[in-house]
N, C-alpha and C positions, 0 to 999 in steps of 0.2 A: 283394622281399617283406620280405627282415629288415631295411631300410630304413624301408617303412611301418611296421612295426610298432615300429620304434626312435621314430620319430616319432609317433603317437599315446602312447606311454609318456611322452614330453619334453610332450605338449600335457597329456596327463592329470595328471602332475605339478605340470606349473603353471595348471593351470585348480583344484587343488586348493589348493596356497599363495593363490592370488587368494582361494577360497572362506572360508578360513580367515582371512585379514584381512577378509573382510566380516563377523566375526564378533565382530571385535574391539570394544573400547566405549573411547570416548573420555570423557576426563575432562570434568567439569562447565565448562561456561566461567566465570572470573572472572566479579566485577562491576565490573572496570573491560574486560572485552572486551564484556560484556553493554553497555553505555555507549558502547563505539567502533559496536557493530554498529547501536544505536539511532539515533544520531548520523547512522552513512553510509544508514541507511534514510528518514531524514528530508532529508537534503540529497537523495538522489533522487529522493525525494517532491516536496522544492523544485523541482529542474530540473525534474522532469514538469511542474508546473505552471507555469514561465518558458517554458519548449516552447510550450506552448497559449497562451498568453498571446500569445507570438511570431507564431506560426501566425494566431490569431486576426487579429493585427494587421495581417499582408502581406494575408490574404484582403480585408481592409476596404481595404485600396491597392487591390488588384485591381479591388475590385466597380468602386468610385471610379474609375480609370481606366477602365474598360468603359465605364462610364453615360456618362462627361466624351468619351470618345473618337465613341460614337454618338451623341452629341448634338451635336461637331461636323460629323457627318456628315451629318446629318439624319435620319439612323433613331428609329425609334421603339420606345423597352426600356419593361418592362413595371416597375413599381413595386417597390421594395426590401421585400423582405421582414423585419419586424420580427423583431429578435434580439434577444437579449441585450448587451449592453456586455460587451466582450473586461474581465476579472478582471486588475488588474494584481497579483501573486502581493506585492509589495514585495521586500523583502532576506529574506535567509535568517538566522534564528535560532534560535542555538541551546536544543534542548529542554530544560525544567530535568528532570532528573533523576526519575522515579515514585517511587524512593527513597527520596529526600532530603525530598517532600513528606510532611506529616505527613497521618496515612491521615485517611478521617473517618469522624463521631461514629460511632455504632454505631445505629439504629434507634433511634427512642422505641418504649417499649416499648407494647405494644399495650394500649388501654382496658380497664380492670378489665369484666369485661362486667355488664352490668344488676340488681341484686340483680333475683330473679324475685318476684314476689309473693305474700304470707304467704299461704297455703292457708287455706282458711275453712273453720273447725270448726264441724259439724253440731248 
């Protein structure tokens, strides 16, 4: 019994330290981490779409080989269904900076509105 109870004090303890660092506040990230994190979201960005691109591309092998294979067979396949052109993503480059561009103008400012018209005296 003073076993369990030795042990729930050791768990409660450190379920409390845990609590206590989830309270804590980390500093602001740079803007050269803010630039590293941007960077590695965009190159993943990249590879998702060389992925798809890839993907796309073996499926087109695929169809290609089916249709070529029952057609020396003599089977009869039913017509290719119209798709899109597989997106070739190109190379990966780097994003310029939000930063570094200079922001823009600011609004034209909204039309003076209408002079209303001079009230007619009686």
């Amino acid at each position: 019994m003073k076993h369990r109870l030795h042990s729930l004090a050791v768990l409660g303890v450190g379920a409390a330290c845990l609590a206590g660092s989830a309270w804590a506040k980390l500093p602001a990230p740079s803007d050269d981490a803010k630039a590293k994190a941007a960077e590695a979201a965009a190159k993943a960005a990249h590879a998702g779409k060389v992925d798809n691109f890839k993907l796309c591309q073996s499926m087109d092998r695929v169809a290609a080989y089916y249709r070529a294979d029952n057609k020396k067979a003599g089977k009869d396949t039913k017509p290719a269904t119209e798709t899109p052109a597989c997106a070739d993503p190109g190379p990966f480059t780097t994003p310029v900076a939000a930063a570094a561009a200079p922001a823009p103008a600011p609004a034209a400012a909204a039309a003076p509105a209408a002079a209303a018209p001079a009230a007619k005296k009686p």
